[in-house]
MARMI-776263 format. One record per residue (C-alpha): x negated, y, z negated. Coordinates in nm, 3 decimals, always signed. Each point is the difference from the previous one (the first is absolute). Layout:
BEGIN
<node px="X" py="Y" pz="Z"/>
...
***
This chain:
BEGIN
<node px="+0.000" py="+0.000" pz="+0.000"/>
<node px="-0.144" py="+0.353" pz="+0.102"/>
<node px="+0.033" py="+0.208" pz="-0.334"/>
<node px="-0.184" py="+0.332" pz="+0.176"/>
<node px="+0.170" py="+0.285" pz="-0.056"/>
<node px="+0.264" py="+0.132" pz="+0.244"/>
<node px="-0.194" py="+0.354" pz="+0.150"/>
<node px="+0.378" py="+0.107" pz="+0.031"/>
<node px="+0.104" py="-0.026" pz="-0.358"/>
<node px="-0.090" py="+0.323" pz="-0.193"/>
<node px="+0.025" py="+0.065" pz="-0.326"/>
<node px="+0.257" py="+0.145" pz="-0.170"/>
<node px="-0.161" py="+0.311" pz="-0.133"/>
<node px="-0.258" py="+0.219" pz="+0.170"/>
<node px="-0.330" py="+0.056" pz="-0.239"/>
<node px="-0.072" py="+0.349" pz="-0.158"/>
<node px="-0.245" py="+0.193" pz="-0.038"/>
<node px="-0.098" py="+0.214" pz="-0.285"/>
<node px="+0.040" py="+0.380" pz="+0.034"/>
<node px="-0.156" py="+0.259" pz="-0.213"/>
<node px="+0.255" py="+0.167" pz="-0.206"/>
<node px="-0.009" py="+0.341" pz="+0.133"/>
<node px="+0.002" py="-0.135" pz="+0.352"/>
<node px="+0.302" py="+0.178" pz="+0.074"/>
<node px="-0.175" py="+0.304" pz="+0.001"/>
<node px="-0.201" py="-0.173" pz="+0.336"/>
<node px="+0.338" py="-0.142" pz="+0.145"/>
<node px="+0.114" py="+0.376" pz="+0.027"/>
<node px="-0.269" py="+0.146" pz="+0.122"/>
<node px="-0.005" py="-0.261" pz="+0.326"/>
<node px="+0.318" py="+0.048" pz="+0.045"/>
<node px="-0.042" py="+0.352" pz="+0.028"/>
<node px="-0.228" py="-0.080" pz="+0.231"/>
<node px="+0.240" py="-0.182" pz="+0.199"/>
<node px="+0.262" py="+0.288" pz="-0.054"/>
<node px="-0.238" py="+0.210" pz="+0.171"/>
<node px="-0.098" py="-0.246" pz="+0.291"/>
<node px="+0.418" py="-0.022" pz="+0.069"/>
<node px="+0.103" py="+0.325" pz="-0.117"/>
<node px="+0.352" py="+0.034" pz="+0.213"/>
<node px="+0.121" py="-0.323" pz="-0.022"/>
<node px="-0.080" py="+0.015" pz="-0.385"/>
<node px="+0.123" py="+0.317" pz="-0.050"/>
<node px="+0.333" py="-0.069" pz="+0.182"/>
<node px="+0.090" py="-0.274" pz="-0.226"/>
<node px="-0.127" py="+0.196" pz="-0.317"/>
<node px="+0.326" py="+0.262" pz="+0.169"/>
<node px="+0.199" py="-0.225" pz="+0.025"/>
<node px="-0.035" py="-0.120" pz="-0.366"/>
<node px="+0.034" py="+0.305" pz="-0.105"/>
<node px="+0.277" py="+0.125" pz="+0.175"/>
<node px="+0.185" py="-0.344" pz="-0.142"/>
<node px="-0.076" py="+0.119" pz="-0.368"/>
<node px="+0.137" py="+0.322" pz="+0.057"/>
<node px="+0.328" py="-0.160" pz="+0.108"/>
<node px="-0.013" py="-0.228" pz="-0.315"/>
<node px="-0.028" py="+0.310" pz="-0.178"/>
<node px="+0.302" py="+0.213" pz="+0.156"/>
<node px="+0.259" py="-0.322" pz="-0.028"/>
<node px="-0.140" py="-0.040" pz="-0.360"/>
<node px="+0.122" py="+0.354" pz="-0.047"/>
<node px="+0.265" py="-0.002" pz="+0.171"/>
<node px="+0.115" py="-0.307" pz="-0.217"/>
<node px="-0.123" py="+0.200" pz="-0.319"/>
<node px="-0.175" py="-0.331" pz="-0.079"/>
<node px="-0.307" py="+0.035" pz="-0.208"/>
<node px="+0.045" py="-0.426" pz="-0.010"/>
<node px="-0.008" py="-0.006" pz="+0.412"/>
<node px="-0.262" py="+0.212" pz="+0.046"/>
<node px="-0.230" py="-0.200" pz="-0.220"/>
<node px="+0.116" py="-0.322" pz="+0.151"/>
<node px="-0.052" py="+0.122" pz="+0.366"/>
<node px="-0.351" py="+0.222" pz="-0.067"/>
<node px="-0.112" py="-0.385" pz="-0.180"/>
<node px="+0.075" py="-0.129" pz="+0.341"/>
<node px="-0.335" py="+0.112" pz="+0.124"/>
<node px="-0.190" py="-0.226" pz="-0.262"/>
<node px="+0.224" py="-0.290" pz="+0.093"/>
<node px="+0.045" py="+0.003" pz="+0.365"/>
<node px="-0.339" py="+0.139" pz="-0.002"/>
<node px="-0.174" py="-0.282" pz="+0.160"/>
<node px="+0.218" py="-0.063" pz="+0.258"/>
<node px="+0.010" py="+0.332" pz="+0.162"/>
<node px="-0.336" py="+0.048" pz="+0.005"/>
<node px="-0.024" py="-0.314" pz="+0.216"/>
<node px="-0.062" py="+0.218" pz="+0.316"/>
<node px="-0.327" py="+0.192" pz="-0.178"/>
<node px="-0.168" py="-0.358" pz="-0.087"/>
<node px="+0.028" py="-0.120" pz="+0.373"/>
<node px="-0.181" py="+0.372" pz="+0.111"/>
<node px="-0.251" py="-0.057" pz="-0.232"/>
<node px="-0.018" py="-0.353" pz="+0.080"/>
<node px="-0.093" py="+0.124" pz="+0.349"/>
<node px="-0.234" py="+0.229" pz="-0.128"/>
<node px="-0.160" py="-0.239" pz="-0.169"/>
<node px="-0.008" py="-0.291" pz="+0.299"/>
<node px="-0.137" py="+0.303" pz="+0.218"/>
<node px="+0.283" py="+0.016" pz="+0.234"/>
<node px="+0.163" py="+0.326" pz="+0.092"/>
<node px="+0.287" py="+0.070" pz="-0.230"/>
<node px="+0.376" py="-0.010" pz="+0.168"/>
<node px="+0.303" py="+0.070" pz="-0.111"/>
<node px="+0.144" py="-0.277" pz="+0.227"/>
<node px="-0.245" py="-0.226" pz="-0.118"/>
<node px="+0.115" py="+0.021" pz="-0.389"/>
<node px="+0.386" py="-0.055" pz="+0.158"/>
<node px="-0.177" py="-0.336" pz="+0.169"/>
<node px="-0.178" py="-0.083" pz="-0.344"/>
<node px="+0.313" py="+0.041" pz="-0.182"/>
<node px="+0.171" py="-0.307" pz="+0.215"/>
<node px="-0.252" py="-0.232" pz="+0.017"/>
<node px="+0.070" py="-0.079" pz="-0.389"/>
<node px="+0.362" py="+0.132" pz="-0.029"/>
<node px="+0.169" py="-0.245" pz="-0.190"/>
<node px="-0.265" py="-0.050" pz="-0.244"/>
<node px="+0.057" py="+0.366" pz="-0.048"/>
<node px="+0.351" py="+0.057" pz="-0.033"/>
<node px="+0.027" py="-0.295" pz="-0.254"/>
<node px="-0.238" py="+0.257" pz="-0.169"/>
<node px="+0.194" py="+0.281" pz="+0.025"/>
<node px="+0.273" py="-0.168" pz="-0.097"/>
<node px="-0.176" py="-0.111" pz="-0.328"/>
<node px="-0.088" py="+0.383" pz="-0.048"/>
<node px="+0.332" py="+0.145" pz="+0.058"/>
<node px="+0.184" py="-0.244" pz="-0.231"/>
<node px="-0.224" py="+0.119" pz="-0.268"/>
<node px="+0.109" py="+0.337" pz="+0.054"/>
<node px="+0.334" py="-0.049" pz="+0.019"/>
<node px="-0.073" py="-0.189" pz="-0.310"/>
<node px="-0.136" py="+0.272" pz="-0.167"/>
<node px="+0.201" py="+0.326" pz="+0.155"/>
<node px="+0.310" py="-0.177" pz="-0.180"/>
<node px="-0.197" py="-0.016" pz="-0.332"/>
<node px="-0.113" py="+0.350" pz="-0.012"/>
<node px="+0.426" py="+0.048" pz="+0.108"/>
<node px="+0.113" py="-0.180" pz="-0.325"/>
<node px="-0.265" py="+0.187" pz="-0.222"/>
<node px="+0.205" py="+0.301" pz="-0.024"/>
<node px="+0.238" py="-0.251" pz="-0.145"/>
<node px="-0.213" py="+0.017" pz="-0.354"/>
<node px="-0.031" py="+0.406" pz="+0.015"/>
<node px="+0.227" py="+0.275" pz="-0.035"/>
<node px="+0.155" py="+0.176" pz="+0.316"/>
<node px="-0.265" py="+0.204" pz="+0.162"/>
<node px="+0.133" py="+0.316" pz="-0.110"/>
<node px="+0.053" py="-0.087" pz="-0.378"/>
<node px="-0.379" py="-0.136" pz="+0.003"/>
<node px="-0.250" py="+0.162" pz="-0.218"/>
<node px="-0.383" py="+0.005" pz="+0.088"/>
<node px="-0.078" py="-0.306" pz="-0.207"/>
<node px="+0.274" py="-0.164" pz="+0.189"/>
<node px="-0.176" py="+0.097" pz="+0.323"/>
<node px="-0.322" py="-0.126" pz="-0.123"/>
<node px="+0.150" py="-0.338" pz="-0.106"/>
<node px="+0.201" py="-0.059" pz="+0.359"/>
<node px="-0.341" py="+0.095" pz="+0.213"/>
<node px="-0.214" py="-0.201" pz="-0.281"/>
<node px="+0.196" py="-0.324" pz="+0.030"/>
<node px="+0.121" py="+0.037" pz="+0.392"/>
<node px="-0.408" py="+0.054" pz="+0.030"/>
<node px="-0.079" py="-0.340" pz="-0.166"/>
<node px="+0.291" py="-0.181" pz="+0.180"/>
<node px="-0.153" py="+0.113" pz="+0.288"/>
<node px="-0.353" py="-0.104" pz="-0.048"/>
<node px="+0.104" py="-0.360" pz="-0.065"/>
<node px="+0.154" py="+0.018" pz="+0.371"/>
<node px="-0.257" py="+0.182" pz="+0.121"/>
<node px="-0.277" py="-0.256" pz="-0.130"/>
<node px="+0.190" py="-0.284" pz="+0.150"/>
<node px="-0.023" py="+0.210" pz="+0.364"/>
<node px="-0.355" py="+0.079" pz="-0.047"/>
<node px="-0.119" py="-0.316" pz="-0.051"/>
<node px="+0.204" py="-0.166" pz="+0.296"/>
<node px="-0.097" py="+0.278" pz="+0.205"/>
<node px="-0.327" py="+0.107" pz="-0.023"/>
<node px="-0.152" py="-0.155" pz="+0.192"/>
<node px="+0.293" py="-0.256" pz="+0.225"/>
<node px="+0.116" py="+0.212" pz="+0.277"/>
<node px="-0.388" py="+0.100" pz="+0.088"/>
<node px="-0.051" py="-0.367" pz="-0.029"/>
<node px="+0.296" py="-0.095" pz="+0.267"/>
<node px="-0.103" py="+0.281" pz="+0.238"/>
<node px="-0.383" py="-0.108" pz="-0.034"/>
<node px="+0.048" py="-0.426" pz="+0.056"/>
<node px="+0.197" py="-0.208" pz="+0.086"/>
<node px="+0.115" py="-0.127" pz="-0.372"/>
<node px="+0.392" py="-0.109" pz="-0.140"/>
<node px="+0.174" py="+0.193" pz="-0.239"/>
<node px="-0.052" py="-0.197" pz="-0.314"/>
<node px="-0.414" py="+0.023" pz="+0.088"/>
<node px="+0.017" py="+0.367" pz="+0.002"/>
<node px="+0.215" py="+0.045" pz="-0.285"/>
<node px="-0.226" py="-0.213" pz="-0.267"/>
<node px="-0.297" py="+0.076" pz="+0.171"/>
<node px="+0.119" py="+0.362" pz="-0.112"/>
<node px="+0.118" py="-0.042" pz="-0.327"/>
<node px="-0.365" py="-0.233" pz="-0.098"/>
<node px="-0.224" py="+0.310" pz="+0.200"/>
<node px="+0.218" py="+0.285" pz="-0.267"/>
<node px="-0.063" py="-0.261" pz="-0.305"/>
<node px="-0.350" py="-0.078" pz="+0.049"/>
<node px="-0.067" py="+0.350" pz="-0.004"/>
<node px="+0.189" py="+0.172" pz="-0.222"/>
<node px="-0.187" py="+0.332" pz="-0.046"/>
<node px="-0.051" py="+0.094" pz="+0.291"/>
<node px="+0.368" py="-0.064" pz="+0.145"/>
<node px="+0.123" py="+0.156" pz="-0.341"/>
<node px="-0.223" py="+0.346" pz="+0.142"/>
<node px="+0.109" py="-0.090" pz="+0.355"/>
<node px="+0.398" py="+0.001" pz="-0.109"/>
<node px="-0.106" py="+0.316" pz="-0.235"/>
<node px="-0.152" py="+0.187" pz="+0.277"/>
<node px="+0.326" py="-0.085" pz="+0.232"/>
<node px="+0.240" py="+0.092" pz="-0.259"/>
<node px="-0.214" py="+0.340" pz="-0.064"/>
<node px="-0.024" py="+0.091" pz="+0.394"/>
<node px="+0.394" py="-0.058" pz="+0.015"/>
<node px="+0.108" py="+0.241" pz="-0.284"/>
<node px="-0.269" py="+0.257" pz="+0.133"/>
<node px="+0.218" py="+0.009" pz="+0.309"/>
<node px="+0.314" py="+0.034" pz="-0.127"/>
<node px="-0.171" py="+0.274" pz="-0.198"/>
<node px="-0.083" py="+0.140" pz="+0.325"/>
<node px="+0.381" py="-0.007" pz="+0.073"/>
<node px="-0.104" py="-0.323" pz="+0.230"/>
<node px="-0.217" py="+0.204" pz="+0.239"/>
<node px="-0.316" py="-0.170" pz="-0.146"/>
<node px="+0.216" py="-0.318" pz="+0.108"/>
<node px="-0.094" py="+0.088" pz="+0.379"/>
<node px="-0.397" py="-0.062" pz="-0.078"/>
<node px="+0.021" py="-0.202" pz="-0.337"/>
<node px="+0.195" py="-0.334" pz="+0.116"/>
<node px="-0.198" py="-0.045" pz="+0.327"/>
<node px="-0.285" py="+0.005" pz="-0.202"/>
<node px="+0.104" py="-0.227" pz="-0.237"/>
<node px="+0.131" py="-0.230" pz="+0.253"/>
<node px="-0.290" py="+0.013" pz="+0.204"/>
<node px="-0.215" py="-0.056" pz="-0.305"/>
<node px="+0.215" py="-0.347" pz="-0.116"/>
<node px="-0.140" py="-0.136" pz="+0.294"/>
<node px="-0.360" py="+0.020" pz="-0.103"/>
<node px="+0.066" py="-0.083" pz="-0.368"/>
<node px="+0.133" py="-0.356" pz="+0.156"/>
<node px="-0.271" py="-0.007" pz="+0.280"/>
<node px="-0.281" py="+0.030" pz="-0.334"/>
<node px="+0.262" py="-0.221" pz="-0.240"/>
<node px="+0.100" py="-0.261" pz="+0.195"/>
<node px="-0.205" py="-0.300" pz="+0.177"/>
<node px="+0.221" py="-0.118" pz="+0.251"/>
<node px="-0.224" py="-0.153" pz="+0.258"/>
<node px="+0.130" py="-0.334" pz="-0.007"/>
<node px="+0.318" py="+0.135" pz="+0.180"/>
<node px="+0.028" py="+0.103" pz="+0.395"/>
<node px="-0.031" py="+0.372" pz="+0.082"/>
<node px="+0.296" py="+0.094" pz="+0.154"/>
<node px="-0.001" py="+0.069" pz="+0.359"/>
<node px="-0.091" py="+0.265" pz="+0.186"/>
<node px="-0.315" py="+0.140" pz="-0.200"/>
<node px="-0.358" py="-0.113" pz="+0.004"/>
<node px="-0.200" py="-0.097" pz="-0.332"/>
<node px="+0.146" py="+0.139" pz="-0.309"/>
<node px="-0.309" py="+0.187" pz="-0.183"/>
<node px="-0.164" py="-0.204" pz="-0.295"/>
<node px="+0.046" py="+0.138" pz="-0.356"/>
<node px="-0.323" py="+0.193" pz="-0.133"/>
<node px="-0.283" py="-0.183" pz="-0.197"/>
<node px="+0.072" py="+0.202" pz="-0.345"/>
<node px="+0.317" py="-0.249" pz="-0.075"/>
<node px="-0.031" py="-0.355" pz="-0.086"/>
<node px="+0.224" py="-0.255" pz="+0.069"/>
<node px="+0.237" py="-0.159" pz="-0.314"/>
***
């Protein structure tokens, strides 16, 4: 009986490699470098982001929902990964060294399209999931005009932790999947706990990563979401290189179209 390995089979999980913990800080500045290789594509989707918050904003107010505009503005953390899908495939070109195409990311986006949509279904459950808790916290406060500011600081204290714990889920299931589904050819399931094990095994630095995400988002809003227009494309653009230096996924096919992907640098090690 021939007990050699099958060269087809591949292993459930992709290895990881082991960041420094303010790597982030790298991650941004290439993808600022990639913001500035792509500048109009980039900066068109960083418009259109923002003009979408803006809209969140008015029907928020027009609904004089404090509750709805949280739940919507969280959006951006939870759907986060998915819309940035198009900024991973530019920089994925960038990377491969083939001229980067609008058409091209549209392309990208097929080749692997139900893997992704059972993603983005995962990720838009969990918002529902949480948009209807932060709905029933008012439940457990006053009416918004008998609230005090202690009452305030108790409803954005506990919606804030109810958050995180949804939030933490997403990040660790997308940190690094969708860049892995553009990038190979790779299931769902692979991506997803090849994901959650990269976030795990190094804790730190995706703690500063998720920090520095959180941070750039709430400066833009602070900016009345015209930092949006440069901030997210960055961002975006920089998730791809924090999986590119994170995750070890050689054993799996490139996906078509693009040459060899770039190797990782020598100052990580592999896990």
């Amino acid at each position: 009986m021939n007990s050699s390995p099958d060269p087809e089979l591949k292993p459930l999980v992709a290895p990881c490699r082991t960041v420094p913990t303010w790597a982030a800080l790298r991650w941004l500045q290439k993808g600022w470098a990639d913001f500035k290789q792509v500048p109009r594509i980039s900066l068109v989707y960083g418009l259109v982001m923002m003009v979408i918050s803006v809209v969140i904003t008015w029907v928020a107010y027009l609904a004089h929902s404090v509750v709805l505009a949280i739940a919507l503005t969280a959006g951006f953390f939870f759907l986060g990964p998915i819309i940035a899908i198009g900024l991973y495939s530019l920089s994925r070109q960038l990377t491969n060294q083939v001229e980067p195409k609008f058409l091209r990311c549209l392309k990208e986006g097929k080749k692997n399209l139900s893997n992704e949509l059972v993603l983005s279904f995962i990720f838009l459950i969990v918002f529902l999931i949480w948009a209807r808790a932060a709905s029933m916290l008012h439940i457990f406060f006053p009416s918004y005009g008998a609230m005090q500011l202690e009452d305030w600081f108790m409803f954005l204290g506990v919606g804030t932790l109810v958050g995180a714990v949804f939030a933490a889920v997403i990040f660790c299931v997308g940190a690094f999947s969708i860049p892995m589904l553009m990038d190979r050819r790779v299931d769902t399931v692979t991506a997803v706990i090849t994901s959650i094990n990269a976030v795990l095994k190094n804790k730190l630095a995706m703690l500063v990563w998720a920090g520095t995400i959180v941070l750039l988002v709430l400066l833009g809003m602070a900016t009345f979401y015209l930092g949006f227009v440069v901030l997210l494309p960055v961002v975006g653009h920089a998730t791809w290189h924090a999986y590119q230096e994170t995750i070890d996924a050689d054993a799996w096919e490139l996906g078509p179209g693009l040459g060899q992907s770039t190797a990782a640098g020598s100052s990580v090690e592999r896990k």
